[in-house]
C-alpha positions in Angstrom: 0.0 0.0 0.0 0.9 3.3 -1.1 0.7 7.1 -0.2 0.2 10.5 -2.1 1.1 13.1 0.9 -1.5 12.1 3.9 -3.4 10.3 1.7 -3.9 6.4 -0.1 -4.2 6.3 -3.7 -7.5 7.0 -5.1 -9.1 6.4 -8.0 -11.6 7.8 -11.0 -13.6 5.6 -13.2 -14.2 5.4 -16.9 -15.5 2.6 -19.2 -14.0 0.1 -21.7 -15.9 -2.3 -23.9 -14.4 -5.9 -23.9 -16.2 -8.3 -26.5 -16.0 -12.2 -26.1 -14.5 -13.8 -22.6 -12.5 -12.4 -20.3 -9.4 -13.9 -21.0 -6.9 -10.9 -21.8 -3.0 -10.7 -22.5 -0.8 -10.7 -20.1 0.6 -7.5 -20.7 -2.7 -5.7 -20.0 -3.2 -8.0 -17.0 -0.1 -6.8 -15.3 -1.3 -3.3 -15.5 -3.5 -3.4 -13.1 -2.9 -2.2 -10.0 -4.8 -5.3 -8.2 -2.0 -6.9 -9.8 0.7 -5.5 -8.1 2.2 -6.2 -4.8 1.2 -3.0 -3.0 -2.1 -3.7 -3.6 -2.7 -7.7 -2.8 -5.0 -6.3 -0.1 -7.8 -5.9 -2.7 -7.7 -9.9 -2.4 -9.0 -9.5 1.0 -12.2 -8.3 0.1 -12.8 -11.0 -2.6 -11.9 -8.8 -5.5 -10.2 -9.9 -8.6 -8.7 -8.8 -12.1 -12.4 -9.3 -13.3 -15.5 -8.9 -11.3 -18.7 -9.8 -11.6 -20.8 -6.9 -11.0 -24.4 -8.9 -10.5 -25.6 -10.7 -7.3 -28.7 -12.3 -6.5 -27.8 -15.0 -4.8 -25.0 -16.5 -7.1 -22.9 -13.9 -8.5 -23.0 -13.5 -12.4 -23.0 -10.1 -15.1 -23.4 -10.6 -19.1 -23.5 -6.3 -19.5 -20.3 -3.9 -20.7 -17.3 -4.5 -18.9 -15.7 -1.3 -17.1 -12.5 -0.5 -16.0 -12.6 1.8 -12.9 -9.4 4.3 -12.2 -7.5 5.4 -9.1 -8.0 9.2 -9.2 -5.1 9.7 -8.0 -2.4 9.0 -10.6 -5.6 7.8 -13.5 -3.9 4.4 -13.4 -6.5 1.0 -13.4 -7.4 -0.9 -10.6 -9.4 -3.6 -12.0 -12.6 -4.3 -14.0 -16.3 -5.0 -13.5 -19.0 -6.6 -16.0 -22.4 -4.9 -15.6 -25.9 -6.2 -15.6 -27.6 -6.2 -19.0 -31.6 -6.0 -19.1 -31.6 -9.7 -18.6 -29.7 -9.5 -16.2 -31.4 -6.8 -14.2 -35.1 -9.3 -14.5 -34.0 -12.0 -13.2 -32.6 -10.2 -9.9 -35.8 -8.1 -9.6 -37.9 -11.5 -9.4 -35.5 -13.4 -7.4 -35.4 -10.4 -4.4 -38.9 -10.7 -4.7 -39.0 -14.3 -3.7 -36.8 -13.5 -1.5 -38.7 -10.8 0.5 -41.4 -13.6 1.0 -39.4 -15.4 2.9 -37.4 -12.0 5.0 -40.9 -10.4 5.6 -42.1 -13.6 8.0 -39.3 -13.1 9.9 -40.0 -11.8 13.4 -38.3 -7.8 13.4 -36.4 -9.2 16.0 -34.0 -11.6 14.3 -34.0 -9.8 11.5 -31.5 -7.4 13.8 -29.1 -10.2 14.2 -28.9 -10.5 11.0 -28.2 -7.2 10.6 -26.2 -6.9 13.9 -24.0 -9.5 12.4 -23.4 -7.7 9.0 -22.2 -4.9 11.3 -19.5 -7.0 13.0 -18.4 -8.4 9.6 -18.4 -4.7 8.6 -16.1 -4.3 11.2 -13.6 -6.7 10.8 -13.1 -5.4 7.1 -13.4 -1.7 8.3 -9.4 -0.8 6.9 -9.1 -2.7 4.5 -12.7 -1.4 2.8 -11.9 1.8 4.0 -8.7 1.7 2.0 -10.5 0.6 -0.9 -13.3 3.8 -0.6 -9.8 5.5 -0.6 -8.3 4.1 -3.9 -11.5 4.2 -6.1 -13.1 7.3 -4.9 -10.8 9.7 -3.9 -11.6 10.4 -0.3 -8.4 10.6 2.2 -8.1 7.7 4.3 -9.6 8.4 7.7 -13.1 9.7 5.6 -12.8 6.3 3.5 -12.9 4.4 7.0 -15.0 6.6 8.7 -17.5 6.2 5.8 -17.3 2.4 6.8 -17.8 3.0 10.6 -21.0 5.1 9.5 -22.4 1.7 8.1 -21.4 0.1 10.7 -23.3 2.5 13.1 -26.5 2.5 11.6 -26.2 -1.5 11.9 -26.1 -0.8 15.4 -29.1 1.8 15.4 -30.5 -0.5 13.4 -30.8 -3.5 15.4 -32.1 -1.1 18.3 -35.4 -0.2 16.1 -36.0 -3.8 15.3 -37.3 -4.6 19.1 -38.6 -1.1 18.6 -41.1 -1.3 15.6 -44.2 -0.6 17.2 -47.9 1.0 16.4 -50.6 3.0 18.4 -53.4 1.5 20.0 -56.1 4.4 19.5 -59.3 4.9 21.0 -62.6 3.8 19.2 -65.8 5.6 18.8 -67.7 2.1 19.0 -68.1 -0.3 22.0 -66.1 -3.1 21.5 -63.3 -2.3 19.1 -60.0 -0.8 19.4 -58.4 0.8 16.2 -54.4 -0.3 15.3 -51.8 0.8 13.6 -49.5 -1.3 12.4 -46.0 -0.7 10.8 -45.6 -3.0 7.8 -42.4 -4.0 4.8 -43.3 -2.4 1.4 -41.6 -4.9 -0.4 -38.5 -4.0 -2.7 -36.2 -1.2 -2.0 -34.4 -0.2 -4.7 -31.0 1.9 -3.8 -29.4 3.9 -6.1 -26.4 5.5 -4.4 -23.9 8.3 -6.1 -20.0 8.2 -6.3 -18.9 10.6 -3.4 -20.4 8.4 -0.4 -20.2 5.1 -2.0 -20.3 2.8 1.0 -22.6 5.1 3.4 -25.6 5.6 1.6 -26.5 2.9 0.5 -26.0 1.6 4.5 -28.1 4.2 5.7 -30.6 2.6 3.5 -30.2 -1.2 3.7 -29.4 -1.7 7.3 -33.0 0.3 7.9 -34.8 -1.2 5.3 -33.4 -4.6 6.4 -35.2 -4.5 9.7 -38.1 -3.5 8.7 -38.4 -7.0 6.5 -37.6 -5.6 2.7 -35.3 -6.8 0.5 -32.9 -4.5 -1.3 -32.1 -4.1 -4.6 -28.5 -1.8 -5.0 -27.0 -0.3 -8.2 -24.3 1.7 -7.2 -22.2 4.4 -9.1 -20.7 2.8 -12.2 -17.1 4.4 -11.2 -17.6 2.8 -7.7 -18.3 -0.9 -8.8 -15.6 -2.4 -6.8 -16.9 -0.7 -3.6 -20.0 -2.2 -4.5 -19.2 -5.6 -5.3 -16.5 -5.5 -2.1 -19.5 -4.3 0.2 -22.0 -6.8 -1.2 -19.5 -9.9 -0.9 -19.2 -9.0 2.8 -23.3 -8.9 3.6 -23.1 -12.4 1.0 -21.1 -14.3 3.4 -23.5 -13.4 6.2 -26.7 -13.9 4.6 -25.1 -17.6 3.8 -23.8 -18.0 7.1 -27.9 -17.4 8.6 -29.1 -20.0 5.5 -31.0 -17.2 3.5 -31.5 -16.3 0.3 -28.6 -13.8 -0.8 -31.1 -11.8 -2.8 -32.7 -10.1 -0.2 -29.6 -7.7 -0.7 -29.0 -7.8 -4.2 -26.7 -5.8 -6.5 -27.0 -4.8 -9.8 -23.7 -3.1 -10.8 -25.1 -0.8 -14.2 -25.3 2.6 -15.7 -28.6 5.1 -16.6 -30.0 2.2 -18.6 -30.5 0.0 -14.6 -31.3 3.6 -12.8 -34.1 4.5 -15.3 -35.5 0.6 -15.1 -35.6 0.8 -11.3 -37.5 4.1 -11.4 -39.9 2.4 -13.8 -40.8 -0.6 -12.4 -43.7 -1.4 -10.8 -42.5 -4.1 -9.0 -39.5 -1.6 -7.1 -41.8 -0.7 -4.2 -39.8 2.1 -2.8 -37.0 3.7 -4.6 -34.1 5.8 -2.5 -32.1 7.6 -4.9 -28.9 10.0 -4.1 -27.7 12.1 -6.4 -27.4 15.3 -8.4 -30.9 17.6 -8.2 -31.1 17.3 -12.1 -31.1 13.7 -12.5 -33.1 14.0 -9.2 -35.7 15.3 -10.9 -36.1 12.8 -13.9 -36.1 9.9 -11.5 -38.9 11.6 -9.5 -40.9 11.9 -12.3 -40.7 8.6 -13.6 -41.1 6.9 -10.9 -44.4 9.6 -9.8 -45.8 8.5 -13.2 -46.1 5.0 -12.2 -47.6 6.6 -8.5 -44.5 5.0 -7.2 -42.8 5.9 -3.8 -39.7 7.8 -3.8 -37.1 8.7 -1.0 -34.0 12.0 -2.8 -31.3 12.8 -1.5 -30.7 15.3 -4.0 -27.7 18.7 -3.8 -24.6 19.2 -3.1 -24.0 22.7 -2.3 -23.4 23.4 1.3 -23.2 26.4 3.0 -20.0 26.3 4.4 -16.9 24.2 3.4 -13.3 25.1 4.6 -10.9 21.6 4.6 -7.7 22.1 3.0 -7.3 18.8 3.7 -8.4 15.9 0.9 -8.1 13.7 -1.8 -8.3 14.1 -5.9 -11.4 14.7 -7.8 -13.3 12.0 -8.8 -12.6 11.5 -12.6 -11.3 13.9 -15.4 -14.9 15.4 -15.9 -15.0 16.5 -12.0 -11.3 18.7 -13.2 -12.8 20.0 -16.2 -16.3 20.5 -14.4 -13.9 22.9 -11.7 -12.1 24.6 -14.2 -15.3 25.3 -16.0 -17.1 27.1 -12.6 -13.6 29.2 -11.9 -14.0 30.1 -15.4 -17.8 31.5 -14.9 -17.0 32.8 -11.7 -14.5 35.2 -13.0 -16.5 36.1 -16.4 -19.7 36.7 -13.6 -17.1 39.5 -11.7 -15.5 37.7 -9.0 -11.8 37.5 -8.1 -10.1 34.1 -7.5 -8.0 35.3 -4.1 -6.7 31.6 -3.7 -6.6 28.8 -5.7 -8.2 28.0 -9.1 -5.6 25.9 -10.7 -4.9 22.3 -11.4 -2.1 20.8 -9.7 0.7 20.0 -11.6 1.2 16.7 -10.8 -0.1 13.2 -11.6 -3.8 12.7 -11.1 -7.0 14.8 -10.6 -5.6 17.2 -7.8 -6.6 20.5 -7.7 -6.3 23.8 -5.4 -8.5 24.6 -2.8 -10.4 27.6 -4.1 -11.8 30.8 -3.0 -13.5 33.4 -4.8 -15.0 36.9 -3.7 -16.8 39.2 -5.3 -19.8 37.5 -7.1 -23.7 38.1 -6.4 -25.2 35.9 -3.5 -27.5 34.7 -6.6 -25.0 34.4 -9.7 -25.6 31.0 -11.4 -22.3 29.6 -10.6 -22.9 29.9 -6.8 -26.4 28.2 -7.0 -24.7 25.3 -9.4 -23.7 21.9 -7.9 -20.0 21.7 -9.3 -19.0 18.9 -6.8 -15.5 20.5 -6.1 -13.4 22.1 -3.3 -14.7 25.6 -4.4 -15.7 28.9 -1.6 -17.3 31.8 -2.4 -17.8 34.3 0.2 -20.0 37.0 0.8 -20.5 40.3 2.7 -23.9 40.4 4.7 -25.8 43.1 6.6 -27.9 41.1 8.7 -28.9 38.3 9.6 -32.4 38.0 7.8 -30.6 38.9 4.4 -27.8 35.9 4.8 -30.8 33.4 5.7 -32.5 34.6 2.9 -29.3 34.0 0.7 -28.9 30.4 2.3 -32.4 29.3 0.9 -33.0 30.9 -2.1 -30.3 28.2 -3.5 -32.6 25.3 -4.9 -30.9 22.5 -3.5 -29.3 22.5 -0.1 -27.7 19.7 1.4 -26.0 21.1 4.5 -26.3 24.3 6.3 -24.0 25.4 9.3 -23.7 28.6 11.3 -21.1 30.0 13.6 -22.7 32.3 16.7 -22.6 32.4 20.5 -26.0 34.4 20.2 -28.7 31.8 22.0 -31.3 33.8 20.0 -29.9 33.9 16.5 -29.1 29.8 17.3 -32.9 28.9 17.4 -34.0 31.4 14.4 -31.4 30.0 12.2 -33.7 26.3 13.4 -36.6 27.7 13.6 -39.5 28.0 10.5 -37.2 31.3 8.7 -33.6 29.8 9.8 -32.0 27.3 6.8 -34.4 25.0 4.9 -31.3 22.7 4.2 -31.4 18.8 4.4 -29.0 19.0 7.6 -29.1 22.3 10.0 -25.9 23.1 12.1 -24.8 25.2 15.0 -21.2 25.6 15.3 -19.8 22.7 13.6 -18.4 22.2 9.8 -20.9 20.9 7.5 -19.4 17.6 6.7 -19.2 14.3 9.0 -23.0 14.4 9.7 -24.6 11.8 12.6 -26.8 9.4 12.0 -29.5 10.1 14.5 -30.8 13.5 13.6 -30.9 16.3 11.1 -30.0 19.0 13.6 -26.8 19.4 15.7 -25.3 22.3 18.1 -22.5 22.3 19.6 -21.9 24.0 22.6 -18.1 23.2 23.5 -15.1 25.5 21.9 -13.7 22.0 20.3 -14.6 21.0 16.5 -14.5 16.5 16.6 -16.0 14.9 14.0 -18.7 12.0 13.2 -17.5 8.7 13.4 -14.5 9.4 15.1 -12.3 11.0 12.1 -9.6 12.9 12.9 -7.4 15.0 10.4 -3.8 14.2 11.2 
């Protein structure tokens, strides 16, 4: 294992067509960085020079074969064949037979189950988090505290499943009692983005999981090996308990899997994360069949200020952020730091801060997924919560103030209509219990016990 300054090797993904079998020569083999000795720790997760990128219950893929990149020197880690359509059918029917069989188990021992995936989580939590490292781009301790997020909403998890419960409600006749009961809706489909690769899509199965639905995942295309790592892991567990793997299936794939899961009648609930524009076509489709959605949709977040972190994604994220430091100064504002690629191997680029624009320029209000600042000069405070929410999507808010008053406005109904709403704290390395944290010491820790250092 390797390190670019304070960080492992990270990766970007991008796709290659390979006709016929797999078999490839051994020149091309050896350029993959599973292949070399630095990286023989990919073998620990059950990864290989080819993956299969389908799982519903045996592990399979007949779809395009993809090659997915370490961002940080562009160099290939290893490939994965997709789902085709076929593909994608037979796993949606056989996670259906499957939830028949999850549902009747009692909430309870569904927990274990999920308790246990937690532990195995655990045991892998380096390892996987150097692997979130290499393909995505985060630093090291985000990659593992990604991991350790799963692996606490296992544990929150199994809490809620001796905690499912209903009202018993007065009735207006003699006689009856009215109840509510909490029951599975089925399928969940899970369609998680790049930048939180391992998180999201625990946030979603470890919940849905205890409340006795099967899962149905199609992760980011340049994440597949996080994917196929992650699902091998839950696998082995779901074997170990003598059930049917499909109840946590995976179907690695690109828009042609995302637009089928939105359309299909059969996907009773569909969680998708992601940007707000193809937010918005997945609402709709799945709307038109009067489908259930859960979005997690935005990027932009109030404040951002680490200096510290890994490459961009892929090629596209570099060109995306010399594209908005190109609008910013052609909309008036002055690049007082950063703005330029690094000159080095890889997708690094600086830190950037720009002054000088309008609170509501386009380029502000645009979702350009890179380490980019504006700053603005405000008045008061009813103008700069005004500016927070007039951006269209809003992931994270955060405000610095000792004033008690200002603390529970910027809560309140007029403070931030953002996803997450925070007193005092950086906007990234949210909790999993609750959308709204304050804190009241003069330190600045973060979630899941990441520490920059």
């Amino acid at each position: 294992m390797w390190r670019v300054p304070g960080l492992l090797c990270v990766r970007v993904a991008r796709k290659s067509k390979f006709s016929g079998s797999w078999n490839r020569p051994a020149a091309f083999m050896s350029t993959l960085l599973i292949n070399q000795p630095q990286y023989a720790w990919l073998k620990e997760l059950g990864l290989r020079e080819e993956n299969d990128g389908v799982y519903n219950g045996s592990w399979g893929g007949r779809g395009e074969v993809i090659t997915t990149y370490c961002p940080a020197n562009n160099e290939p880690i290893a490939r994965v064949r997709q789902a085709s359509m076929a593909d994608y059918e037979e796993t949606v029917e056989k996670a259906r037979e499957a939830w028949s069989i999850w549902a009747d188990i009692p909430a309870p021992k569904r927990g274990e189950v999920v308790r246990q995936i937690g532990d195995a989580l655990r045991e892998k939590i380096q390892v996987l988090g150097s692997l979130v490292s290499l393909e995505m781009g985060k630093i090291l301790v985000e990659g593992v505290g990604e991991v350790q997020e799963y692996v606490d909403v296992c544990d929150y998890a199994v809490g809620l499943s001796r905690m499912i419960g209903g009202p018993i409600l007065p009735s207006e006749r003699p006689g009856h009692a009215l109840i509510e009961q909490w029951n599975p809706v089925g399928l969940v489909g899970i369609i998680t983005a790049f930048n939180f690769p391992v998180a999201v899509y625990g946030w979603n199965n470890a919940i849905a999981m205890i409340c006795g639905n099967a899962c149905l995942w199609k992760g980011a295309p340049t994440t597949s090996l996080i994917s196929v790592a992650v699902t091998k892991i839950i696998a082995k567990v779901l074997e170990d308990n003598k059930l049917p793997g499909a109840i946590c299936s995976l179907t690695c794939g690109g828009a042609d899997i995302g637009t089928a899961m939105a359309k299909d009648e059969r996907v009773d609930l569909l969680s998708f994360t992601g940007s707000t524009q193809v937010g918005k076509q997945v609402a709709l489709m799945v709307q038109e069949r009067f489908g259930r959605s859960l979005l997690e949709l935005g990027g932009n977040n109030a404040i951002i200020a680490n200096v510290l972190y890994g490459p961009l994604h892929t090629k596209q994220a570099v060109s995306m952020f010399l594209g908005a430091v190109g609008e910013a100064k052609k909309a008036g504002g002055t690049v007082v730091y950063g703005g330029r690629v690094m000159d080095c191997p890889g997708n690094y680029v600086e830190p950037t801060i720009v002054t000088g624009l309008d609170h509501d320029a386009s380029i502000v209000h645009t979702e350009t997924f890179a380490p980019i600042l504006y700053v603005f000069k405000f008045k008061n405070e009813d103008e700069v919560f005004a500016w927070n929410n007039e951006v269209k999507q809003g992931l994270s808010s955060s405000i610095f103030t000792k004033d008690m008053g200002r603390i529970f406005r910027w809560l309140g109904p007029k403070g931030s209509d953002c996803g997450i709403v925070n007193v005092n704290i950086p906007t990234s390395g949210a909790e999993i219990g609750g959308a709204f944290t304050i804190n009241y010491s003069k330190d600045l820790p973060l979630a899941q016990g990441i520490k920059f250092q």
